[in-house]
Residue frames as qw, qx, qy, qz and C-alpha x, y, z in Angstrom:
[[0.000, 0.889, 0.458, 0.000, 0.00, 0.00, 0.00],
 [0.370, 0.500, -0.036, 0.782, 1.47, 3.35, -1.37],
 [0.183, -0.093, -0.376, 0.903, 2.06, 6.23, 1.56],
 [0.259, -0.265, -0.495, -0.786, -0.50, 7.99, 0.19],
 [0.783, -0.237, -0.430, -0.383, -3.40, 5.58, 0.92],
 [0.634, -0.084, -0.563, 0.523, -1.56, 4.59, 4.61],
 [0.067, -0.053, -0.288, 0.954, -1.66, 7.90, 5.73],
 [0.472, -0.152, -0.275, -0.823, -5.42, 8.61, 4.72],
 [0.691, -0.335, -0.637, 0.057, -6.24, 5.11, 6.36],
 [0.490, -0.217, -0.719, 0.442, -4.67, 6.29, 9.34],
 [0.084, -0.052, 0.069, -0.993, -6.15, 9.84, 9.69],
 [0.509, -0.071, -0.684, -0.518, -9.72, 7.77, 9.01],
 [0.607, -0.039, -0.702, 0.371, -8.85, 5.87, 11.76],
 [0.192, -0.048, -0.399, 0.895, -7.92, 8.22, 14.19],
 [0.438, -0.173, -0.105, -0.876, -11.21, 10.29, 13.47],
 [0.681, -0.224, -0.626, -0.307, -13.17, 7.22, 13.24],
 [0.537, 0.010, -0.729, 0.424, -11.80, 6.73, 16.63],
 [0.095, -0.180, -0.563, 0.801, -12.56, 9.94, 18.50],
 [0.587, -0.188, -0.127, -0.777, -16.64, 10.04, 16.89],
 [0.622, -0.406, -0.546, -0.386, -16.93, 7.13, 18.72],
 [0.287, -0.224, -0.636, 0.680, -15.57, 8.11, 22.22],
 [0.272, -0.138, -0.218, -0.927, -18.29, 11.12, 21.28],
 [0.571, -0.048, -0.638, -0.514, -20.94, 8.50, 20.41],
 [0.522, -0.355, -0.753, 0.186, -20.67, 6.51, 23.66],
 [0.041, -0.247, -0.528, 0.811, -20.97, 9.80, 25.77],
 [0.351, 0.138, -0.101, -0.921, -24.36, 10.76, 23.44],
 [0.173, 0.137, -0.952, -0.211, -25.53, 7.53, 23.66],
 [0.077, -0.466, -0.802, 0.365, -27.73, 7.29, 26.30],
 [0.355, 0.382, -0.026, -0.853, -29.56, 10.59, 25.35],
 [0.323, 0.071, -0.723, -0.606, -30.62, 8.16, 22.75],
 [0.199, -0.332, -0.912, 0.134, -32.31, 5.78, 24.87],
 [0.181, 0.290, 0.643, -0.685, -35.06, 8.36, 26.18],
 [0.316, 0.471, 0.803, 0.183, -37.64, 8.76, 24.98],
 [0.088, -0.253, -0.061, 0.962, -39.10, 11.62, 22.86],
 [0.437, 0.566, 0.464, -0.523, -42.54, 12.37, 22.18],
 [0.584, 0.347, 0.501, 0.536, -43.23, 11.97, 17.99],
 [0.456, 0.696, 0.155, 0.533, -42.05, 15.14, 16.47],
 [0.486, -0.872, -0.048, 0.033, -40.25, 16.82, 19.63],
 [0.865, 0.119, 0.019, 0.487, -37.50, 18.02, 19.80],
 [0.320, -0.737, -0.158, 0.573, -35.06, 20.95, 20.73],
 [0.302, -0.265, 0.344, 0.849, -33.37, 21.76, 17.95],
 [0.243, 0.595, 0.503, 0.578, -36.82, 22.62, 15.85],
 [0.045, -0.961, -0.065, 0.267, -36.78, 25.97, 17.31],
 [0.589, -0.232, 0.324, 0.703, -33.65, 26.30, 15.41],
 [0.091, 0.560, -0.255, -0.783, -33.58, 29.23, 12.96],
 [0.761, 0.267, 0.563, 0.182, -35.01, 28.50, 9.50],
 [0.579, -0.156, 0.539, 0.591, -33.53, 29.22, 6.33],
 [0.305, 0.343, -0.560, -0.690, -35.11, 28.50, 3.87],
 [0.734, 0.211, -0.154, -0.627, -37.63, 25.69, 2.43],
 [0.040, 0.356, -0.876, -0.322, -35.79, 23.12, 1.61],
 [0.000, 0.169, 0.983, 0.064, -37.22, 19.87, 0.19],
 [0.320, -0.265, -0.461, -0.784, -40.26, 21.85, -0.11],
 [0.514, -0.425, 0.343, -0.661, -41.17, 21.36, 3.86],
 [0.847, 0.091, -0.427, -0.303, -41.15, 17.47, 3.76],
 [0.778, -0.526, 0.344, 0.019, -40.86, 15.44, 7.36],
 [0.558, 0.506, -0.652, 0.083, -37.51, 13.49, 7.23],
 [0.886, -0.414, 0.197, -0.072, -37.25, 10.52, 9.18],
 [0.020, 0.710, -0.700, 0.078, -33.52, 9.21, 10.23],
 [0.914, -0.280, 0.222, -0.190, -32.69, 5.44, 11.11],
 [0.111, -0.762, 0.637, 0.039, -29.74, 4.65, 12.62],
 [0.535, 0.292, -0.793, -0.006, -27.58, 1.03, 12.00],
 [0.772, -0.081, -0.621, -0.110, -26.89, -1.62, 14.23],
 [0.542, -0.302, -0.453, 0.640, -26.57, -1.54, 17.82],
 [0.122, 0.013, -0.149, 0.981, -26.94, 2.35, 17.68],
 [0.059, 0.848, 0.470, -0.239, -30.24, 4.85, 18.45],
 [0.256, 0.884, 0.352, 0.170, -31.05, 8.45, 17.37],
 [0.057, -0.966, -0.017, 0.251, -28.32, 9.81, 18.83],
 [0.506, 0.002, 0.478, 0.718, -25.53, 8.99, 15.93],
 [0.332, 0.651, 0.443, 0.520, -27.92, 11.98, 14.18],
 [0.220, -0.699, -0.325, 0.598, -27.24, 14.78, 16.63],
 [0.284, -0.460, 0.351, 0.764, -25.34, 16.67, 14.36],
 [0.225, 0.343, 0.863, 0.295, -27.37, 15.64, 11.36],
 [0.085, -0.784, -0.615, 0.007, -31.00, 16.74, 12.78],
 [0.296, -0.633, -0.070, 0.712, -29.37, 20.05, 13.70],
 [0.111, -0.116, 0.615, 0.772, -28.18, 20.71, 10.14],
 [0.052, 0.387, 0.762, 0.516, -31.33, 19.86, 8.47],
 [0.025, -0.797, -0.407, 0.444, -33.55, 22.22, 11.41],
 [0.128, -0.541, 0.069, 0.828, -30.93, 25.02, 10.15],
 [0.131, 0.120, 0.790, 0.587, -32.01, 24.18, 6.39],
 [0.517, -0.153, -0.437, -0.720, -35.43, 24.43, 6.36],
 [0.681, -0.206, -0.568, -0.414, -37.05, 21.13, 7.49],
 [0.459, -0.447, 0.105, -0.760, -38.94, 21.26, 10.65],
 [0.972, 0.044, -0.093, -0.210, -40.63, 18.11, 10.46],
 [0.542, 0.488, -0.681, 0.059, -37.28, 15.39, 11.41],
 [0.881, -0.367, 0.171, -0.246, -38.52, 12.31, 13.63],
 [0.018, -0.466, 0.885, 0.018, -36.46, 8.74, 14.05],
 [0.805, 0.098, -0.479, -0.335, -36.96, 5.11, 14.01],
 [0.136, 0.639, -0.753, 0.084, -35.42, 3.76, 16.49],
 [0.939, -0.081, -0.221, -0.250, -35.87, 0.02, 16.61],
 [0.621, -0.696, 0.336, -0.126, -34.51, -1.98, 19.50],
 [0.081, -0.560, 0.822, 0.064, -31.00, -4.05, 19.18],
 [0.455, 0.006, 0.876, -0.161, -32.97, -7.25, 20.33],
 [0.698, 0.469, -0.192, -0.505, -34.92, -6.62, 16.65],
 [0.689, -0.159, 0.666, 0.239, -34.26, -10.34, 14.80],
 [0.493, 0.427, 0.591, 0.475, -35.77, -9.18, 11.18],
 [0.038, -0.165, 0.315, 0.934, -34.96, -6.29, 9.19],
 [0.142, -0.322, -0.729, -0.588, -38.20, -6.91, 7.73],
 [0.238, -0.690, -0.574, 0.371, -40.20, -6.50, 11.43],
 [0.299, -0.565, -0.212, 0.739, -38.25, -3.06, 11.65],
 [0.142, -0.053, 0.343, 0.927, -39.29, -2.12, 8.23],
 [0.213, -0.602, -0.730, -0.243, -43.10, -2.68, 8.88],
 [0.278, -0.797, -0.340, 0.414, -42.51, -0.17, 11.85],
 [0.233, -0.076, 0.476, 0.845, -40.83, 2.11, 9.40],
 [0.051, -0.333, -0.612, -0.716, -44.37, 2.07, 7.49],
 [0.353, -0.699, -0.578, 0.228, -46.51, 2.54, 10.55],
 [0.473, -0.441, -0.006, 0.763, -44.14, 5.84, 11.44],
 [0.154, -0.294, -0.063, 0.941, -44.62, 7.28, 8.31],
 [0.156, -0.573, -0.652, -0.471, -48.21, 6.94, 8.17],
 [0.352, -0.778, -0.418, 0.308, -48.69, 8.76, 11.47],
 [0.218, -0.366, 0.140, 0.894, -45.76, 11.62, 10.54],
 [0.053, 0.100, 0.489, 0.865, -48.00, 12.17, 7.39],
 [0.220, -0.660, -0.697, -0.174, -51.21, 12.34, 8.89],
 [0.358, -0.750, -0.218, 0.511, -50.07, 14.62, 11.86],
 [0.315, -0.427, 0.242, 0.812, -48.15, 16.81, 9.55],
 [0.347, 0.730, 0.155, -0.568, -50.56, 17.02, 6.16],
 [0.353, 0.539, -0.521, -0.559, -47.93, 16.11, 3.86],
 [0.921, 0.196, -0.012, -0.337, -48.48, 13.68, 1.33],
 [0.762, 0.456, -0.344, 0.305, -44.66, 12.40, 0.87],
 [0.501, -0.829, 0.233, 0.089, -41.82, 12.25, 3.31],
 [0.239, 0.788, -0.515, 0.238, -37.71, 11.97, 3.05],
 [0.901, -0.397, 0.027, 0.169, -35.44, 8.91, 4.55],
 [0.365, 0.778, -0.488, 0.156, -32.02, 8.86, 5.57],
 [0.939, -0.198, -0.019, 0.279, -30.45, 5.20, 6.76],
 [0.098, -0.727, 0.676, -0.069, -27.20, 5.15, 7.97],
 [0.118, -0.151, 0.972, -0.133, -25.70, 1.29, 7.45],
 [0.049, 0.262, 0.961, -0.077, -28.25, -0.97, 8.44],
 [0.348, 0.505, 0.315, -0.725, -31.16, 1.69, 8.61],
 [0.176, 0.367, -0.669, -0.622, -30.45, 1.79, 5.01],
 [0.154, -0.037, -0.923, -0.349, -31.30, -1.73, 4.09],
 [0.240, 0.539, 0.677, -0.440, -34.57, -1.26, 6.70],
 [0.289, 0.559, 0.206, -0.749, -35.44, 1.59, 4.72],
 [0.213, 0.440, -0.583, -0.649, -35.21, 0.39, 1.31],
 [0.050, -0.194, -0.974, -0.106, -36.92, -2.64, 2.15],
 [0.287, 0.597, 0.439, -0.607, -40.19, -0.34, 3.29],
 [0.492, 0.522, -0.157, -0.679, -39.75, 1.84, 0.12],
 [0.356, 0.335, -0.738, -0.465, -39.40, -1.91, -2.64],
 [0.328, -0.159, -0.919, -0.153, -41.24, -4.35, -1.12],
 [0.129, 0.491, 0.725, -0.465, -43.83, -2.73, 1.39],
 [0.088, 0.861, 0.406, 0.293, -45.60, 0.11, -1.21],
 [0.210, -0.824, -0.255, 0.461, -43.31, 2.84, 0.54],
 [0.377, 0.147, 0.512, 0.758, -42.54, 4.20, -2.94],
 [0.119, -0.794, -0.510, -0.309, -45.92, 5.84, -2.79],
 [0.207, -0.955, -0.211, 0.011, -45.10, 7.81, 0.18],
 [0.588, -0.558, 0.237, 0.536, -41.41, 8.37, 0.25],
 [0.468, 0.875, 0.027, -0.121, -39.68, 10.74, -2.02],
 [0.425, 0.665, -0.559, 0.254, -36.12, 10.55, -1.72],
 [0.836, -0.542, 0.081, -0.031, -34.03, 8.20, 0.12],
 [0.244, 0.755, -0.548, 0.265, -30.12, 8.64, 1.27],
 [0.944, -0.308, 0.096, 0.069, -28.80, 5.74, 2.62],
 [0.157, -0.804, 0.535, -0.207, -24.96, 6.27, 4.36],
 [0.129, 0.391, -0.902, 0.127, -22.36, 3.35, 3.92],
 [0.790, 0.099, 0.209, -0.568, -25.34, 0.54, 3.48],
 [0.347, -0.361, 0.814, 0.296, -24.61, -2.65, 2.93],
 [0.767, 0.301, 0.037, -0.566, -27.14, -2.95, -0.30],
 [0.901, 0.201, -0.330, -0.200, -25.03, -6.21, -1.47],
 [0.931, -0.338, -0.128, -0.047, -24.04, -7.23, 1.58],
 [0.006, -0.865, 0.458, -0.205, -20.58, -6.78, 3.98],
 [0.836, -0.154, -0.527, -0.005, -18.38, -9.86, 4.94],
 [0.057, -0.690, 0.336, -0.638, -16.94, -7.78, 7.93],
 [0.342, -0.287, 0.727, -0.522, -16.38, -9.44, 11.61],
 [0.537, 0.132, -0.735, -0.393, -17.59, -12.88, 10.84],
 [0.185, 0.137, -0.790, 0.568, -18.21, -13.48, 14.32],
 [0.192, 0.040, 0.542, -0.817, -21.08, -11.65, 14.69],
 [0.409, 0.000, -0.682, -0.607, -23.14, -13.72, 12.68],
 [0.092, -0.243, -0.895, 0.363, -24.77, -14.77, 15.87],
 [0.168, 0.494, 0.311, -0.794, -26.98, -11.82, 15.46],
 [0.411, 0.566, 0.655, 0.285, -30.03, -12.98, 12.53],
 [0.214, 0.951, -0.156, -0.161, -29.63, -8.33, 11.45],
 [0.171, -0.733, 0.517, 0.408, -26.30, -9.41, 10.92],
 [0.340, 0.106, 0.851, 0.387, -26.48, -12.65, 8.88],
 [0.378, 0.798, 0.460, -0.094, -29.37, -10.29, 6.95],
 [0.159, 0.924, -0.279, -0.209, -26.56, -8.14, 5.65],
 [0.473, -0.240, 0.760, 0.375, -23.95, -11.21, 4.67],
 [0.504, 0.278, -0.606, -0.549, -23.79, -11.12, 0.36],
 [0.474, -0.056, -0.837, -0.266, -26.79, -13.64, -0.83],
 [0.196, 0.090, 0.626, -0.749, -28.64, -13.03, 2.31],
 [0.204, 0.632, 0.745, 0.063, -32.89, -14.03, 1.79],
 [0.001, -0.842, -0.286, 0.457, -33.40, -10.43, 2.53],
 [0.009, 0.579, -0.345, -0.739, -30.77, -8.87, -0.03],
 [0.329, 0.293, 0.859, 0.260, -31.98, -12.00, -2.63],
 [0.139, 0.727, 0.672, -0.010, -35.46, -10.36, -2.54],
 [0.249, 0.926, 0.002, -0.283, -34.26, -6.55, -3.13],
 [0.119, -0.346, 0.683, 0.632, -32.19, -7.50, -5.80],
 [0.396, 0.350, 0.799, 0.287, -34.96, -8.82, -7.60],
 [0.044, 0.557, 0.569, 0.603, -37.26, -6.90, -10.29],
 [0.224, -0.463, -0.521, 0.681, -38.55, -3.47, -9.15],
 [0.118, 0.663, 0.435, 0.598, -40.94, -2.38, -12.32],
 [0.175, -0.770, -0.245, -0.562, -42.11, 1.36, -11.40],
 [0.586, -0.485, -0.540, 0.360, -40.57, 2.23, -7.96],
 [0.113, 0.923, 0.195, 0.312, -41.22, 5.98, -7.88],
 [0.708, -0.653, 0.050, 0.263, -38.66, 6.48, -4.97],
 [0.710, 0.586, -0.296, 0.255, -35.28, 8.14, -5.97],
 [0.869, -0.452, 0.026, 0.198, -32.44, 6.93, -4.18],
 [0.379, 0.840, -0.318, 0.222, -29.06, 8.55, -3.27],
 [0.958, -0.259, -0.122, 0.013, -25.97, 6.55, -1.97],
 [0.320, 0.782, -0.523, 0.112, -23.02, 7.52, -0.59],
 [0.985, -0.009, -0.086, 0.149, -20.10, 5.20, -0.03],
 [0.039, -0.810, 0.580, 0.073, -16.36, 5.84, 1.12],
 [0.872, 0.239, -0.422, 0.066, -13.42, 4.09, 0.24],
 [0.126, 0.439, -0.658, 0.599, -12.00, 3.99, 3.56],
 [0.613, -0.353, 0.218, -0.672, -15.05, 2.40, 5.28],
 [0.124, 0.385, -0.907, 0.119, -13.83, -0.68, 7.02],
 [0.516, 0.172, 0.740, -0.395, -17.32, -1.87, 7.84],
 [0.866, 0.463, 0.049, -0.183, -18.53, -2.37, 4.28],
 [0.301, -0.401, 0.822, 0.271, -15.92, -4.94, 3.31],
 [0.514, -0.065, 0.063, 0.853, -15.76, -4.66, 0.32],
 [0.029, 0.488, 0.478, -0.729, -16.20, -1.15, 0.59],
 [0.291, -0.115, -0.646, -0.697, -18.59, -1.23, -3.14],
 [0.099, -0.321, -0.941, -0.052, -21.24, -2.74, -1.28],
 [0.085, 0.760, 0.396, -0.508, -22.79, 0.64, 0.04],
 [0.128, 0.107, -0.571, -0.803, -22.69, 1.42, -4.00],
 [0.474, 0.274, 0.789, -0.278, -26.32, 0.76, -4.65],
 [0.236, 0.253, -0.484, -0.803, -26.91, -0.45, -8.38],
 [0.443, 0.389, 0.779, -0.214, -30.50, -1.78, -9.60],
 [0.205, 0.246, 0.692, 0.647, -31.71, -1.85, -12.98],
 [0.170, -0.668, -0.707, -0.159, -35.18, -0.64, -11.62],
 [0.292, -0.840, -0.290, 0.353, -34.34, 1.93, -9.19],
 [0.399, 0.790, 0.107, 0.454, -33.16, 5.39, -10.00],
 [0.731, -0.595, -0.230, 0.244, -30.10, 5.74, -8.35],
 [0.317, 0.683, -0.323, 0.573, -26.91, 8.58, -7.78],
 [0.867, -0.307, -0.250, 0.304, -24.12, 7.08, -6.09],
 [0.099, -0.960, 0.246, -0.086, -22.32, 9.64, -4.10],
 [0.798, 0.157, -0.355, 0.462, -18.20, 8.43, -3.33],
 [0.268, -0.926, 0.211, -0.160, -16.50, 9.92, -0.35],
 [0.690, 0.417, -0.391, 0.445, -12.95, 9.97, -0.19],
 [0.155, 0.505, -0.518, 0.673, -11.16, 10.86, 3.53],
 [0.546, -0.353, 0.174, -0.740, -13.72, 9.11, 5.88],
 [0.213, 0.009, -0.965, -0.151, -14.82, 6.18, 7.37],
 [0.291, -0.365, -0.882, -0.061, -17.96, 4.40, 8.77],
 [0.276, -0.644, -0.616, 0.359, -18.91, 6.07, 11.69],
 [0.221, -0.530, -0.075, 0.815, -18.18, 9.41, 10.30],
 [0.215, 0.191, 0.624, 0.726, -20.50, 9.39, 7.81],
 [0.018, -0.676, -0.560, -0.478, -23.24, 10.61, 9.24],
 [0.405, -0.775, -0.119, 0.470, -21.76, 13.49, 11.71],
 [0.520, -0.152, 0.329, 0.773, -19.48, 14.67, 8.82],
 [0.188, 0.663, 0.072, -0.721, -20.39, 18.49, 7.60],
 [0.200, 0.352, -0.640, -0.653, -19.42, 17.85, 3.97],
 [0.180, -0.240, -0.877, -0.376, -21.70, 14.91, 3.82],
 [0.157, 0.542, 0.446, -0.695, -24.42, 17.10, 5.68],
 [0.209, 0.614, -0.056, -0.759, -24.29, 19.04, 3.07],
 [0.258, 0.156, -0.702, -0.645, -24.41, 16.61, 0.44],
 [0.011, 0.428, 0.904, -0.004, -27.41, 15.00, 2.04],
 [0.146, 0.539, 0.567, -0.605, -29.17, 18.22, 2.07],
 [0.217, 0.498, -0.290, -0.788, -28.58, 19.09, -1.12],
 [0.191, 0.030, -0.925, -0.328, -29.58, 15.65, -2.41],
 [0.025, 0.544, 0.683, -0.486, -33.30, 16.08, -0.33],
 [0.260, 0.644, 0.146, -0.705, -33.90, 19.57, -1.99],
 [0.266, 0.458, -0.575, -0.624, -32.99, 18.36, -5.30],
 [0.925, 0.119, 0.101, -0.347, -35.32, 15.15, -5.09],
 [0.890, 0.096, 0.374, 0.242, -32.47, 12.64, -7.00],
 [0.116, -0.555, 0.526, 0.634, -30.53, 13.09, -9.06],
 [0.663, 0.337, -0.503, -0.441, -30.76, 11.70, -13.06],
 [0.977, -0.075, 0.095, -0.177, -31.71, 8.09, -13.33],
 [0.951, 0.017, 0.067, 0.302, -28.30, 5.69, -12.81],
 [0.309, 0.893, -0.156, 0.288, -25.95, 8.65, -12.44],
 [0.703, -0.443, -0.313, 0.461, -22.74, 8.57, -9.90],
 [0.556, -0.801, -0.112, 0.192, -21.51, 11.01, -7.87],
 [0.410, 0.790, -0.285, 0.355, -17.87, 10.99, -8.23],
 [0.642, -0.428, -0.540, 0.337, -16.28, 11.15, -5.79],
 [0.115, -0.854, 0.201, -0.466, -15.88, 14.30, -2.95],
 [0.610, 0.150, -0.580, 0.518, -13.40, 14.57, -0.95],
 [0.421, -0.845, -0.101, -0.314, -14.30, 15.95, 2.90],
 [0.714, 0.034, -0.375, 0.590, -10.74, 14.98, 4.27]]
């Protein structure tokens, strides 16, 4: 491995290292509970419109809660969008598929209480695959407009082989039932879908798998270059490309990204 690509690993690292000494002191704030649409930071100043006023629901990975989005929800208040709830579905969850039925429950109530007719997702990891299973195989194409899904394993990570004791983890192993069925056929899914992916993220192994390509779905794959895993979804530069990927609905059908650097 050239210097280069050593040094960037270890700077990666190092970060990667001190968002999660962060993460375990903001943890437990996750665990309380918060009434559905509460929250401090919507008094935050608004902007500006974005996304044309559309809730946005978050939903974090594995093991984690709502509060890997502190930094996130903040951003998007300052933006525009008012409306920004969670999922947060409990460790002891066995099927991605359970947590994506509560997914559809969630945002039938956020769109009833709020009026609108459409709402915004944004998975981190595992959320990801929850959410994508709501919007291709439950009907949540109908109500979801855009979905950003953050270092996802859409074909599946062979990372830490251990932890395959856990049936969420063997649901993310390539050839999984669950990834089987959203790889198949997806005539007319109205959903557009934006994906970003670093090459430095040591949980998607390899780190293509949070590429997400489907003949059916209309996707723009974002690359990030100077990051890893856990610092995708605390990381300004990809703030900013998730808000700009919300206000702009998608992007052109099967387009990528490029890649951006946020080093």
């Amino acid at each position: 491995m050239e210097l280069a690509k050593i040094t960037a690993l270890m700077k990666a690292t190092a970060l990667e290292a001190a968002i999660l000494t962060g993460h375990l002191v903001l943890y437990p704030s996750g665990i309380v509970s918060v009434r559905p649409g509460g929250s401090p930071t919507e008094s935050a100043p608004v902007v500006g419109g974005g996304g044309g006023g559309r809730p946005v629901v978050l939903l974090h990975g594995f093991v984690d809660n709502r509060s890997v989005f502190v930094l996130l929800r903040r951003a998007l208040a300052r933006h525009g969008r008012r409306h920004v709830e969670y999922l947060d579905y409990s460790p002891f969850t066995c099927d991605l598929r359970t947590a994506a039925e509560a997914l559809g429950r969630r945002v039938d109530a956020i769109r009833e209480r709020t009026g609108r007719a459409e709402v915004d997702l944004v998975g981190h990891s595992l959320g990801g695959l929850v959410a994508r299973y709501y919007v291709q195989r439950l009907n949540g194409d109908a109500r979801v407009r855009t979905l950003v899904t953050l270092g996802t394993p859409h074909t599946g990570t062979t990372v830490a082989p251990l932890a395959d004791a856990h049936p969420l983890v063997r649901q993310m192993r390539p050839g999984s039932e669950v990834l089987r069925d959203l790889a198949g056929p997806a005539p007319g899914c109205r959903t557009r879908f934006v994906s970003f992916w670093s090459d430095l993220d040591q949980i998607m192994v390899p780190v293509e798998t949070a590429r997400l390509d489907h003949p059916d779905l209309r996707v723009h794959n974002v690359r990030v270059s100077g990051i890893g895993h856990l610092a995708l979804p605390v990381h300004p530069g990809v703030a900013a490309g998730i808000l700009a990927a919300l206000d702009a609905g998608g992007a052109e059908d099967g387009a990528d990204g490029g890649a951006a650097s946020v080093a």
